[in-house]
Steps between C-alpha positions, in 0.01 A plus 500: 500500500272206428694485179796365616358269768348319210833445296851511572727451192851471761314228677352327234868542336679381771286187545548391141900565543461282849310191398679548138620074595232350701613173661280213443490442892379879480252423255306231652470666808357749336249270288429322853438851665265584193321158523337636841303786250570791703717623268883617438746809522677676258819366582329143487307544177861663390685166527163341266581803246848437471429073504665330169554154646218300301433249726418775784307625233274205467502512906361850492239413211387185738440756786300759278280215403437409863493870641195570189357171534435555914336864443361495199450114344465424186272756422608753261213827413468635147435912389508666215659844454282768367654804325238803456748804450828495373577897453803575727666762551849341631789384246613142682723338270369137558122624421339449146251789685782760483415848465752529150266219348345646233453124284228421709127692504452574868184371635251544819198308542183642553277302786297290228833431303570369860154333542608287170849392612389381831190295317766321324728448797211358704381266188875364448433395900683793721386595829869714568619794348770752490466808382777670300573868372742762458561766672337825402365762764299665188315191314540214767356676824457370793141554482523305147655210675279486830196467186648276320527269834151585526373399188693175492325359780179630375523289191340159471445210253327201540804321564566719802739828602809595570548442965798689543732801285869524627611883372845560384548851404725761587627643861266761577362680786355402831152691437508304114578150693163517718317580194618169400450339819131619505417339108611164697829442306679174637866505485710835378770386320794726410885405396785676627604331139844547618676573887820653344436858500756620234345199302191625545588869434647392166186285368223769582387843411188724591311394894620197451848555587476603858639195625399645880143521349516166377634312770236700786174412346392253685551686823236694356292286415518351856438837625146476229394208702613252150631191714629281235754612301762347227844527443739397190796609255552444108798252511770592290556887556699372771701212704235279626644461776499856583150467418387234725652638790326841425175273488590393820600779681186680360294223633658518862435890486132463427508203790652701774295848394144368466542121620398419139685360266476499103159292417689408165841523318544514118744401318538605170790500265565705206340444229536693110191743364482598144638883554722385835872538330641451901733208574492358845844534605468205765332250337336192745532139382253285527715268763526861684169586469380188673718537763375852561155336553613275749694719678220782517273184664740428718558822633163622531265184526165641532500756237285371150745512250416551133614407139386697190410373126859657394666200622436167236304197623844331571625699734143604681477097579815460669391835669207380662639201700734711648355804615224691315159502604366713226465560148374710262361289170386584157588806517516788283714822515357733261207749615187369391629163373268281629303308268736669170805454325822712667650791372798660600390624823598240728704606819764202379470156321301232661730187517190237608215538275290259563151529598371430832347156503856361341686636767261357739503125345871538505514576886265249550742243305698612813242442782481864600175647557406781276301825715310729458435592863407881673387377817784648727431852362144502521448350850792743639769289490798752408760675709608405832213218463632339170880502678378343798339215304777523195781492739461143703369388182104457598344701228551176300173384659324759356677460149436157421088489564500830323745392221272153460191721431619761301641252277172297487362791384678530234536179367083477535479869280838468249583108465181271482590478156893428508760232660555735765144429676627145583847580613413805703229262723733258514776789681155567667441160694879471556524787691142522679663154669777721590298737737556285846237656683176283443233823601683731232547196246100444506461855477707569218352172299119654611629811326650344183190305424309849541683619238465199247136580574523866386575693838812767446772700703511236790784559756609486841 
């Protein structure tokens, strides 16, 4: 069954038990091995997982750094999530979206409620979004969501639109999955949220709690002709280190099966919600958590990873020199929340709550270059394409022109009026220098003065 080829508790087990006292001699290897970006095993990432020697520690941070900086630079892309349904009819225990929640008014949008939260998006500077709901087969249809994709790309300010909606909604069927593919979704993302089955039996009720239903989707949606796809758990329902390695293995399935592995991994942890009363029973420290990161960039080097608001500035910085490539900003949990003061609704607590040109000067403090690109999706970049630029590490040729002009964008349209308009050209000319081919540079300089002159949605 395709079930089990994706995850084997023994074997995961059994690695954990084996590399339980990794050697440093072991351990470098393994960070030298890594170094070479084509990625690690499960019994090598299981001597990372089980690594408690803090000066290997820094050694595996260093390589991280190296691995992210030689795929993806030092530019990092921005989205928003956008919640437009949060009826559900499962009862997860971590979800403030539960179906026993009856604190919170359940809301659904209606297209021009939609219209207005994607005008403010777009005039807060947002190109990305990712659109959130629960799952309901009565009030959130698929047909509902295909529209809603629809209608988001339809919508336009005179600061711009939104390039490119990532989908994470529930597992669903192979006939609902091309309905997405046709609106033009980007990336499906769904979480197995945990790999433990009797974990994950014990945390769900209703659809939800088919673990085998859960952990096939994206088959499915490879079968719908959806070639990007997204993995991730909630940390802290289990041993992270069970969890990795489930990452992993997942990640090797989808490699061998369709030649495609996961465009991005998430990697939230658990965070509280006004009517949550669950207790993550493995909690992740921060020192863990970061080492998760590194680990997850070690062992699969091409994939985007991604960092959500419900971790705090603190821990988000540290998390972006050593592995993560994306992040959501400003974001805002409750349905229809844009642009008003929160309720109770929220899925869970946002931890980093500050809006989105702060985060950006604050990156920029850090000489990483805030994006907003789409360019890979809409020129056909995705799949077996996007690995076989992703995986030697040459889609960063692509990134940084396209992360240079996306940015100017924004600073011409959200910052001619702040400090940020300085420092962001400034992390402009540094890194136009950078590009070492002379043709591109003058290309991507042509471009950039376009754009001071009014032209929009440049890209290569």
């Amino acid at each position: 069954m395709t079930k089990k080829m994706i995850i084997n508790e023994k074997i995961i087990n059994g690695i954990l038990k084996k590399t339980g006292k990794p050697s440093a001699g072991r351990v470098r290897e393994i960070l030298k091995k890594a170094a070479l970006k084509k990625g690690l095993s499960l019994e090598e990432a299981g001597y990372l997982v089980n690594l408690k020697d803090k000066k290997l520690i820094q050694e595996l941070f260093k390589t991280a750094a190296r691995i992210k900086n030689e795929i993806y630079g030092e530019r990092l892309v921005f989205f928003a999530p956008l919640y437009v349904s949060d009826y559900c009819v499962n009862e997860c225990e971590y979800c403030n979206f539960h179906k026993k929640n009856t604190e919170s008014t359940r809301k659904k949008l209606s297209f021009d409620e939609i219209e207005q939260q994607v005008k403010h998006l777009i005039n807060t500077g947002h190109k990305r979004i990712l659109l959130e709901l629960g799952e309901d087969p009565e009030k959130n249809t698929i047909d509902y969501v295909a529209g809603v994709v629809r209608k988001i790309y339809s919508v336009r300010t005179p600061k711009g639109n939104i390039r490119r909606i990532n989908v994470n909604i529930a597992a669903t069927t192979v006939e609902n999955y091309r309905k997405l593919k046709k609106a033009q979704i980007g990336t499906y993302q769904l979480f197995q949220e945990t790999y433990h089955r009797a974990t994950f039996k014990k945390l769900h009720q209703g659809p939800k709690a088919d673990y085998d239903r859960q952990i096939t989707a994206h088959d499915r949606a490879f079968k719908a002709g959806i070639d990007d796809v997204g993995l991730g758990v909630l940390f802290g329902m289990y041993d992270w280190r069970f969890e990795v390695l489930g990452l992993l293995s997942h990640s090797q399935y989808l490699e061998k099966k369709f030649n495609v592995g996961p465009h991005t991994i998430s990697v939230p942890r658990f965070r509280p919600a006004p009517t949550v009363t669950y207790k993550p029973e493995y909690t992740v420290s921060d020192d863990d958590f970061l080492k998760l990161i590194a680990i997850i960039r070690l062992s699969v080097p091409y994939t985007g990873m991604i960092i959500s608001t419900r971790e705090s500035a603190q821990i988000r910085r540290k998390a972006f020199h050593i592995g993560i490539s994306q992040a959501s900003a400003a974001s805002v949990t409750v349905v229809g929340g844009y642009g008003k003061a929160e309720g109770l609704g929220g899925q869970f607590e946002v931890s980093d709550e500050r809006p989105l040109n702060e985060v950006i000067k604050n990156v920029l403090k850090d000489k990483l270059l805030p994006s907003f690109c789409t360019a890979c999706y809409r020129l056909g970049r995705t799949g077996e394409h996007f690995m076989e630029l992703s995986k030697p590490g040459n889609i960063h040729k692509f990134c940084r022109p396209n992360g240079l002009l996306t940015f100017a964008e924004y600073l011409e349209d959200f910052a001619r009026t702040n400090g940020t308009y300085k420092l962001g050209n400034k992390v402009i000319s540094h890194y136009l220098k950078e590009i070492n081919d002379r043709d591109m540079r003058a290309l991507v300089e042509k471009k950039l003065n376009e754009i001071r002159n009014g032209s929009r949605d440049l890209y290569f």
